[in-house]
PyMOL CGO cylinders between C-alpha atoms (Angstrom):
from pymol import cmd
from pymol.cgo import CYLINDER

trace = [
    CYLINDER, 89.35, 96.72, 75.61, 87.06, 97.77, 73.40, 0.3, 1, 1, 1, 1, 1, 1,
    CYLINDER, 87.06, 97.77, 73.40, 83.94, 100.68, 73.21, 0.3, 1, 1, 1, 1, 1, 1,
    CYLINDER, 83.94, 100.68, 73.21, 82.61, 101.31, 76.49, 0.3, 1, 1, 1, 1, 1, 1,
    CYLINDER, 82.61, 101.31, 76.49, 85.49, 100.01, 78.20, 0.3, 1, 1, 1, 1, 1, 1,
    CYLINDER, 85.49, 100.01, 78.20, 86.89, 101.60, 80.95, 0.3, 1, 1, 1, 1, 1, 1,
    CYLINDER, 86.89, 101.60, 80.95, 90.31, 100.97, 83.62, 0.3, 1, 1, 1, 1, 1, 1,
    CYLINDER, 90.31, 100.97, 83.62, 89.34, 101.04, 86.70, 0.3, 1, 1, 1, 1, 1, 1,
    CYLINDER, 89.34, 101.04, 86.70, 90.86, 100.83, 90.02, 0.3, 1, 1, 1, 1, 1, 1,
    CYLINDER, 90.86, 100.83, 90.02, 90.81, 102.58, 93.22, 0.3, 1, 1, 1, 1, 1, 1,
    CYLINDER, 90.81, 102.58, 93.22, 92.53, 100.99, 96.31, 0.3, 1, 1, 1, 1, 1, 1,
    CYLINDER, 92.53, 100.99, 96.31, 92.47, 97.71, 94.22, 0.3, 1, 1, 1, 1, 1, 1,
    CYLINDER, 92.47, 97.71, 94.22, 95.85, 98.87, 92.37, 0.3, 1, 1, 1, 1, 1, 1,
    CYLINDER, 95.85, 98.87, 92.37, 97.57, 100.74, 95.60, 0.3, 1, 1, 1, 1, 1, 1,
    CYLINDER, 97.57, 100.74, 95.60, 99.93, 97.73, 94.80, 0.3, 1, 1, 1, 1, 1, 1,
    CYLINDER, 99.93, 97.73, 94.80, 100.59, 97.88, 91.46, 0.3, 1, 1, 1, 1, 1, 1,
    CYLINDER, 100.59, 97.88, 91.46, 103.49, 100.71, 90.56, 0.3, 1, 1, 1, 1, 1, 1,
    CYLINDER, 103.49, 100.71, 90.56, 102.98, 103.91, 88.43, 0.3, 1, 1, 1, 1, 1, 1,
    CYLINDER, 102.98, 103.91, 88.43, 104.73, 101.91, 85.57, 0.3, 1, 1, 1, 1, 1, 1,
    CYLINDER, 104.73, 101.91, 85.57, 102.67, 99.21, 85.34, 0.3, 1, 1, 1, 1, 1, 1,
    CYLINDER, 102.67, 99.21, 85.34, 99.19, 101.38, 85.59, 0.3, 1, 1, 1, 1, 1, 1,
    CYLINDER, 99.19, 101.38, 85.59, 100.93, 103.14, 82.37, 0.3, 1, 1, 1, 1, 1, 1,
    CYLINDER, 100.93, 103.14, 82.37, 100.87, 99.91, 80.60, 0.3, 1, 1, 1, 1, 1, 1,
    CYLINDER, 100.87, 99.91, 80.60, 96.98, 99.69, 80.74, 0.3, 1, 1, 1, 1, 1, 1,
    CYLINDER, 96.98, 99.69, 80.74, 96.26, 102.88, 78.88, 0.3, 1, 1, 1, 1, 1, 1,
    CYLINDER, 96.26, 102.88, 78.88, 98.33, 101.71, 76.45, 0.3, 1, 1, 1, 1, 1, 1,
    CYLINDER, 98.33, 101.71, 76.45, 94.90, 98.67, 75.81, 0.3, 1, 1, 1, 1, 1, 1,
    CYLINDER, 94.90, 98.67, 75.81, 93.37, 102.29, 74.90, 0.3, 1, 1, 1, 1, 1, 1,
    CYLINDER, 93.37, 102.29, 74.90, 90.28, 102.42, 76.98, 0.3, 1, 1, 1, 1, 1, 1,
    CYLINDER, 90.28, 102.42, 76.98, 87.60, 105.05, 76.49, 0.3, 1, 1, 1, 1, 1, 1,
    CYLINDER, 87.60, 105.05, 76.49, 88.30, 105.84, 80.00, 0.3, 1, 1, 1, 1, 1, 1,
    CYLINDER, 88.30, 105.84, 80.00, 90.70, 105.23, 82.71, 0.3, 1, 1, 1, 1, 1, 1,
    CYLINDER, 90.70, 105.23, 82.71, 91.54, 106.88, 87.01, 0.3, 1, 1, 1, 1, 1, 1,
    CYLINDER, 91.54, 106.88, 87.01, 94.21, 109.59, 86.61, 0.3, 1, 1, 1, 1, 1, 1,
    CYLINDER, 94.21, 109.59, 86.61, 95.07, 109.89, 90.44, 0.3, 1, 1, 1, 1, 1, 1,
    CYLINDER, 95.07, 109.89, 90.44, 97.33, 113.06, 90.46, 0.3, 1, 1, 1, 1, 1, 1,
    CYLINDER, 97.33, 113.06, 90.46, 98.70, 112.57, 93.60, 0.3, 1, 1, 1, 1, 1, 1,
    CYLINDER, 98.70, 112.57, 93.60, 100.38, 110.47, 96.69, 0.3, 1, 1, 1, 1, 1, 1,
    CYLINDER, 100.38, 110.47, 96.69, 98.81, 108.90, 98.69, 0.3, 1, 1, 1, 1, 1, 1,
    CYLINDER, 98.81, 108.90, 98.69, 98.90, 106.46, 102.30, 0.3, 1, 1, 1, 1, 1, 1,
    CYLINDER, 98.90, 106.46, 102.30, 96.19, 104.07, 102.90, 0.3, 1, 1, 1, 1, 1, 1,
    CYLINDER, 96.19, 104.07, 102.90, 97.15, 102.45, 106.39, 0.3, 1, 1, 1, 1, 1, 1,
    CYLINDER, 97.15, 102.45, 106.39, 100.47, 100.72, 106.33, 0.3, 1, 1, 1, 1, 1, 1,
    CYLINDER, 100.47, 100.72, 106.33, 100.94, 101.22, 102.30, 0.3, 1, 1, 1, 1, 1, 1,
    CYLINDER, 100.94, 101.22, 102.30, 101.48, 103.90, 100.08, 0.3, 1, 1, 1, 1, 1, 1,
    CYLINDER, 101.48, 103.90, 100.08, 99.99, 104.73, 96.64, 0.3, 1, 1, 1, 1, 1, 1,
    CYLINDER, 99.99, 104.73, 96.64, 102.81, 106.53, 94.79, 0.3, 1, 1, 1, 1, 1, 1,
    CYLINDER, 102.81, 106.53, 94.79, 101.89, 109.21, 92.19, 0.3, 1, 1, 1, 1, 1, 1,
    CYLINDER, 101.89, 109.21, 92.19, 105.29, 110.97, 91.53, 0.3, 1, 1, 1, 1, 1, 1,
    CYLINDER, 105.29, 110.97, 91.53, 104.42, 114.48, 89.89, 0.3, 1, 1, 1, 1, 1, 1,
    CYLINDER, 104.42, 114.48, 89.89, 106.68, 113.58, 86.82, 0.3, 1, 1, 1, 1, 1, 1,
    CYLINDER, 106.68, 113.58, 86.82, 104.68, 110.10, 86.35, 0.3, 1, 1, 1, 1, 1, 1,
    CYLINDER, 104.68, 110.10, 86.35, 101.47, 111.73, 86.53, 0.3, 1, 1, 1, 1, 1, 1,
    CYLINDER, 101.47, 111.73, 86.53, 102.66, 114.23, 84.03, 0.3, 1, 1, 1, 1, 1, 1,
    CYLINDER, 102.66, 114.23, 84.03, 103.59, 111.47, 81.28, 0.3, 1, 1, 1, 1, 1, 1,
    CYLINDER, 103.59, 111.47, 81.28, 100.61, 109.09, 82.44, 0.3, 1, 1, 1, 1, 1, 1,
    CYLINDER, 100.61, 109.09, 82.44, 98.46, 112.42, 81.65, 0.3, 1, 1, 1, 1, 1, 1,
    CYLINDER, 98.46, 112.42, 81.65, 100.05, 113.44, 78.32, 0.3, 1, 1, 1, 1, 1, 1,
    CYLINDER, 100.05, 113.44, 78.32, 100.34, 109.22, 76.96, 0.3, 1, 1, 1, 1, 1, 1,
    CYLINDER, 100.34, 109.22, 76.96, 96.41, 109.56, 77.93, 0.3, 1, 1, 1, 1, 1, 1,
    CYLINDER, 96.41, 109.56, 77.93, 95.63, 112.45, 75.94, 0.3, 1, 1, 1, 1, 1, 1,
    CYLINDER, 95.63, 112.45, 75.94, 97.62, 111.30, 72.89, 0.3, 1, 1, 1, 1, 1, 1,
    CYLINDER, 97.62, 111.30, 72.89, 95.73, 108.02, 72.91, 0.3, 1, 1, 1, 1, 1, 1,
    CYLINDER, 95.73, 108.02, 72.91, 92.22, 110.22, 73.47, 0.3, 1, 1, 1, 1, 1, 1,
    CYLINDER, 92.22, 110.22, 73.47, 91.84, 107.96, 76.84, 0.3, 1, 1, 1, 1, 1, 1,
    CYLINDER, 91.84, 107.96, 76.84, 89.42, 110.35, 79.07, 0.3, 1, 1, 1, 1, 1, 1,
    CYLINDER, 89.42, 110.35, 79.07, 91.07, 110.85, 82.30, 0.3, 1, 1, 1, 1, 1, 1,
    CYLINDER, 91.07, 110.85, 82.30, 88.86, 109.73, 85.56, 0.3, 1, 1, 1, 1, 1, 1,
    CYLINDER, 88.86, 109.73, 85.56, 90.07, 112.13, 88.14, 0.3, 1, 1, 1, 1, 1, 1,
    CYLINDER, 90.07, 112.13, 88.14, 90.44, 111.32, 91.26, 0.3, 1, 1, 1, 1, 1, 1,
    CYLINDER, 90.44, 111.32, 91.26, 90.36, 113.97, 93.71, 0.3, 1, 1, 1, 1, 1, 1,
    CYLINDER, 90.36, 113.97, 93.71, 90.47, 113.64, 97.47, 0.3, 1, 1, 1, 1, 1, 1,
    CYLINDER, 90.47, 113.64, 97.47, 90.75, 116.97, 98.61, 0.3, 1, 1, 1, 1, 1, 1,
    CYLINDER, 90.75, 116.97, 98.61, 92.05, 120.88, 97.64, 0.3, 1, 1, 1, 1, 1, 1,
    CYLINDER, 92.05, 120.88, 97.64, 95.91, 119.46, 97.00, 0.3, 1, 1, 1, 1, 1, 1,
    CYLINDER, 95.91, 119.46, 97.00, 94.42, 116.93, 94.14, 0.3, 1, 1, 1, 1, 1, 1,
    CYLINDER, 94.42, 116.93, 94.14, 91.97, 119.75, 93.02, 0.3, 1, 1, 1, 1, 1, 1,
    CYLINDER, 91.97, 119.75, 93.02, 95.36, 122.31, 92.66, 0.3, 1, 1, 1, 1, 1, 1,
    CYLINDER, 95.36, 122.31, 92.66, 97.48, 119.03, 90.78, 0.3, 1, 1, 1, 1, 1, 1,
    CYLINDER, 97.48, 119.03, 90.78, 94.57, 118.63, 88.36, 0.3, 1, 1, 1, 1, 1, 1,
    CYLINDER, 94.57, 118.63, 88.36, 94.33, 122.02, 87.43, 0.3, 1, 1, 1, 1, 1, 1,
    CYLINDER, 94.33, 122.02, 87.43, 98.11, 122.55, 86.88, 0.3, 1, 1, 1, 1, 1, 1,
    CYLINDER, 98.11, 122.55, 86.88, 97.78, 119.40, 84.62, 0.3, 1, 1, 1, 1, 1, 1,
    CYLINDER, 97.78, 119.40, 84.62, 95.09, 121.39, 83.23, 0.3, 1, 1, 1, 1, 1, 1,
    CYLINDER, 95.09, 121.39, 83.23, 97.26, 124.64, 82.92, 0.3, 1, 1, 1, 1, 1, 1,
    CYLINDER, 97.26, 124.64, 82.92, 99.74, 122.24, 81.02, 0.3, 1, 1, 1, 1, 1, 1,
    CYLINDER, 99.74, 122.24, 81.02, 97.80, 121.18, 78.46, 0.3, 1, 1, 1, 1, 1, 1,
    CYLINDER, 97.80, 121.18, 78.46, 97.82, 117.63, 79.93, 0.3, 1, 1, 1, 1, 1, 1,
    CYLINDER, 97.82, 117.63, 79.93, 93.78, 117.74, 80.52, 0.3, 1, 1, 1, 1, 1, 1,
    CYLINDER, 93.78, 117.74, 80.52, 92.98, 119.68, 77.51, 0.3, 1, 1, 1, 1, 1, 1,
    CYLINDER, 92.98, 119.68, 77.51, 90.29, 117.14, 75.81, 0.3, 1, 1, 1, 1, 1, 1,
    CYLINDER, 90.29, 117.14, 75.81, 87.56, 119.64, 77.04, 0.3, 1, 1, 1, 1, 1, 1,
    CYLINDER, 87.56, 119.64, 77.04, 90.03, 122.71, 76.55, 0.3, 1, 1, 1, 1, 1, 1,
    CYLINDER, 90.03, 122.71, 76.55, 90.26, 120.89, 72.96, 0.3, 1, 1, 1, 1, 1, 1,
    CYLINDER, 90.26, 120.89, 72.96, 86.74, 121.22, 71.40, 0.3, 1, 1, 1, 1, 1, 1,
    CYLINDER, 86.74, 121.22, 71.40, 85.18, 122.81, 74.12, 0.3, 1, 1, 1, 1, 1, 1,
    CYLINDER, 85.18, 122.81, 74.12, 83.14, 120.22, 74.92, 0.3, 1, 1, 1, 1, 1, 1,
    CYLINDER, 83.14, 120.22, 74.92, 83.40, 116.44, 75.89, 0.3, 1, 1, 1, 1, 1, 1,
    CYLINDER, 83.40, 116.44, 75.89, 80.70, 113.78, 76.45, 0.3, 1, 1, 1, 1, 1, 1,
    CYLINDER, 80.70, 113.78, 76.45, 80.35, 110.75, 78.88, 0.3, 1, 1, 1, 1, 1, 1,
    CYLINDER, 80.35, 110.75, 78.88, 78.78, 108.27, 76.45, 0.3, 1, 1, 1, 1, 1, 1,
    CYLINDER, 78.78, 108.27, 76.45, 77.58, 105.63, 79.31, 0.3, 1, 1, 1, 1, 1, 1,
    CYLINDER, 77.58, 105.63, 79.31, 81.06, 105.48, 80.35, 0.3, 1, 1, 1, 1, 1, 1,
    CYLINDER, 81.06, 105.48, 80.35, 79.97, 106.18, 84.20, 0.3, 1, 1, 1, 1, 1, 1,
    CYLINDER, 79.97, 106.18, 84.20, 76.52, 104.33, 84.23, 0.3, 1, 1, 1, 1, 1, 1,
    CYLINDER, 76.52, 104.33, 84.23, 74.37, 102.40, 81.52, 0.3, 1, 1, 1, 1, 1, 1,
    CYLINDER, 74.37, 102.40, 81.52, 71.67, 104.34, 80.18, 0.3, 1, 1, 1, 1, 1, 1,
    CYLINDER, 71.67, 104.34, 80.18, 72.97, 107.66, 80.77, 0.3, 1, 1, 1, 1, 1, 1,
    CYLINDER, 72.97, 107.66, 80.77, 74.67, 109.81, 78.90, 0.3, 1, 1, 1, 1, 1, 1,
    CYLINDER, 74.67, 109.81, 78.90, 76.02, 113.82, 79.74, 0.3, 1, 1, 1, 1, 1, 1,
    CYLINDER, 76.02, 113.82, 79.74, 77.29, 116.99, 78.13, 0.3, 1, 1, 1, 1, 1, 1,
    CYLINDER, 77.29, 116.99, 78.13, 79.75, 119.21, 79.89, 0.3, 1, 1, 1, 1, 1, 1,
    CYLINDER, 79.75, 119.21, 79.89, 81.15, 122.35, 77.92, 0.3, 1, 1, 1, 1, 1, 1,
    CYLINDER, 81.15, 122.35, 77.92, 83.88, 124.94, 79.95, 0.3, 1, 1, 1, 1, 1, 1,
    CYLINDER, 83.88, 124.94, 79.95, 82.04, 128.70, 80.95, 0.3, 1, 1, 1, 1, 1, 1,
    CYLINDER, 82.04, 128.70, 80.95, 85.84, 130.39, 80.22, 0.3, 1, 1, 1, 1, 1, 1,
    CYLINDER, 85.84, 130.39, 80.22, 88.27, 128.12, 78.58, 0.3, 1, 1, 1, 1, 1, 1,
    CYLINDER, 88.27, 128.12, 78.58, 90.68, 131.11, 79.60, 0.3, 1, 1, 1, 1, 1, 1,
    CYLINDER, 90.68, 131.11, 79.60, 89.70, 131.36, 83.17, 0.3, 1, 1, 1, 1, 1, 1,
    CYLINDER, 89.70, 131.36, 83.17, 92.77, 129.73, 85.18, 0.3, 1, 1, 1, 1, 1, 1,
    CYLINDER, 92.77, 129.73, 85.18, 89.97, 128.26, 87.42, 0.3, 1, 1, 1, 1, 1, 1,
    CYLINDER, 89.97, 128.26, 87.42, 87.62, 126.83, 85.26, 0.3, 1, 1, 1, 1, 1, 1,
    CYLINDER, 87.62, 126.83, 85.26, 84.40, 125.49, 85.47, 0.3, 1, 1, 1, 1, 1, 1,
    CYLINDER, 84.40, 125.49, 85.47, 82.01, 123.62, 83.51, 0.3, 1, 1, 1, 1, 1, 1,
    CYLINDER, 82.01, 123.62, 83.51, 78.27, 123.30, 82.85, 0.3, 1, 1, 1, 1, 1, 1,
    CYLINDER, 78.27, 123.30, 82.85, 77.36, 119.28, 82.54, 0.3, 1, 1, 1, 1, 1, 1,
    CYLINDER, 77.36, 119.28, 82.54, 74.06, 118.01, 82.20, 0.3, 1, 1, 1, 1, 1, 1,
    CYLINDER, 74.06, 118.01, 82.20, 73.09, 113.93, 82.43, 0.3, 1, 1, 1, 1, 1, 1,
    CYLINDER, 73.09, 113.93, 82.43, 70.88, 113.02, 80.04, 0.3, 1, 1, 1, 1, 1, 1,
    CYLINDER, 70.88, 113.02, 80.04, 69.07, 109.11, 79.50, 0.3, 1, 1, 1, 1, 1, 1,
    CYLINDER, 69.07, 109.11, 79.50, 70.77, 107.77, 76.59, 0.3, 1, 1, 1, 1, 1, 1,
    CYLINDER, 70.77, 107.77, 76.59, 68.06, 107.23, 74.40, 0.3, 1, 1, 1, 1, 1, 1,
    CYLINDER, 68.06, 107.23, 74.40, 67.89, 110.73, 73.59, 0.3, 1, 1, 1, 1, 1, 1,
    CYLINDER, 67.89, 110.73, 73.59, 71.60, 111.54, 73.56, 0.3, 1, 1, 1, 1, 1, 1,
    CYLINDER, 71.60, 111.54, 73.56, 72.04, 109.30, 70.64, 0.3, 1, 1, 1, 1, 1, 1,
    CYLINDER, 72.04, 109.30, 70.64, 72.01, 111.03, 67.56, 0.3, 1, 1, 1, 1, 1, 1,
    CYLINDER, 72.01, 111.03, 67.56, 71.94, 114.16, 68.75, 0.3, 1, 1, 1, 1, 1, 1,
    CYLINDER, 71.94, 114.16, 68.75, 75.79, 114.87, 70.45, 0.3, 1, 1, 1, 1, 1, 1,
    CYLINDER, 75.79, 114.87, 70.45, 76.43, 118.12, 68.40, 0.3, 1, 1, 1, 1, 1, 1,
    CYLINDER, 76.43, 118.12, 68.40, 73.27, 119.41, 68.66, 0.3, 1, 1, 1, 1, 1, 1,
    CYLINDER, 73.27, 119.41, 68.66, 73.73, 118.74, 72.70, 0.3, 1, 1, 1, 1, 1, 1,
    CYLINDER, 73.73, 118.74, 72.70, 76.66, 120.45, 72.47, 0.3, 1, 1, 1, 1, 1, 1,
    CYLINDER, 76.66, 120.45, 72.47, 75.85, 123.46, 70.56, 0.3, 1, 1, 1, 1, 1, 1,
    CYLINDER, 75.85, 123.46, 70.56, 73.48, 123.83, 73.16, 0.3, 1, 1, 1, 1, 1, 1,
    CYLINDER, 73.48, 123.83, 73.16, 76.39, 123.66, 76.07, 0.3, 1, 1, 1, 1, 1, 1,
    CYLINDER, 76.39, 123.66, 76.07, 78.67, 126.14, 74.33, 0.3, 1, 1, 1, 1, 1, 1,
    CYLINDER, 78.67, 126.14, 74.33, 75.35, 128.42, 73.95, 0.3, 1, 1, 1, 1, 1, 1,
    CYLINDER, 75.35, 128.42, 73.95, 74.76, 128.26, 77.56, 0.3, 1, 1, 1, 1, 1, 1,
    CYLINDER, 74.76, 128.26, 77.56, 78.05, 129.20, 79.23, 0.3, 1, 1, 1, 1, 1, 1,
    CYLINDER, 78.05, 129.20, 79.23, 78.67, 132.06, 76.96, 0.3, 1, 1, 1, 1, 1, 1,
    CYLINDER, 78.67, 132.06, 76.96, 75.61, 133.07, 78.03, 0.3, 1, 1, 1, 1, 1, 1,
    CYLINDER, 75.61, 133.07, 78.03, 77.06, 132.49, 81.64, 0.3, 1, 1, 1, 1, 1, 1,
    CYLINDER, 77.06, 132.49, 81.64, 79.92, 134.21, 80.27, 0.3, 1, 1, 1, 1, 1, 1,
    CYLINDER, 79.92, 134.21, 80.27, 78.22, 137.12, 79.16, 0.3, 1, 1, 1, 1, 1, 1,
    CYLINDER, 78.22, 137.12, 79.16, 76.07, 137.61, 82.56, 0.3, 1, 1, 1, 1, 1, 1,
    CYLINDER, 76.07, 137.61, 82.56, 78.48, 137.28, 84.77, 0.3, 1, 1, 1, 1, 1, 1,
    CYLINDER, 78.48, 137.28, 84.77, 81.05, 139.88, 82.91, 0.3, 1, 1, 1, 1, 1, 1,
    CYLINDER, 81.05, 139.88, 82.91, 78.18, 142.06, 82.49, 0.3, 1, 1, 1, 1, 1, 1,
]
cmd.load_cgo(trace, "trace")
């Protein structure tokens, strides 16, 4: 796998087990689905045991392999952020920032930074941006992220 690449799946891999999903992070992909949950689709089942997903999350942050999440409802929302709370997710939590360089769609780039790291229910500012004036220009993309949640920060403290 190399830049760009990315491991996808979706219902595609409901029949391939947790262990073998663990084996393709380990091609290092800029980007792979971190389902943090079970889940049934008809007959089958998709199994995401909590203790899988933790080591699946943590081998994915060691490797700097951006987690896809995939979230489904409030139960996946509440998993993510306990990963989150964990330290599993903490790529954003890291720097502050993290970037999509056309990892989601050619052409198009984005910058997300975290309003309150600290908040246990955080939220982020992320804006798209066409690729061709991303380039070059990341920190200065990002200094501009970080400037505008503490000014959320600020405002809504006030």
């Amino acid at each position: 796998m190399g830049h760009g690449a990315s491991v996808r799946g979706g219902f595609g891999l409901a029949d391939v087990d947790l262990a073998d999903r663990e084996k393709l992070v380990e091609l290092r992909p800029r980007m792979a689905k971190l389902n943090p949950c079970s889940m049934s689709f008809g007959p089958g089942e998709f199994r995401n045991p909590p203790a899988g997903v933790r080591r699946l999350a943590a081998r994915m942050r060691d490797l700097d392999v951006k987690p896809e999440l995939e979230i489904y409802g409030t139960g996946h929302l509440d998993a993510c952020l306990r990963l989150y709370g964990e330290g599993l997710l903490d790529r954003i939590g890291r720097d502050g920032v993290d970037f999509d360089r056309e990892e989601h769609t050619d052409g198009i780039c984005a910058v997300a930074a975290v309003v309150d790291p600290h908040d246990p229910s955080p939220m982020a500012v992320s804006v798209p941006i066409p690729a061709q004036r991303f380039h070059g220009r990341a920190e200065e993309l990002a200094r501009a992220r970080l400037t505008t949640c503490a000014q959320i920060r600020a405002e809504s403290t006030g």
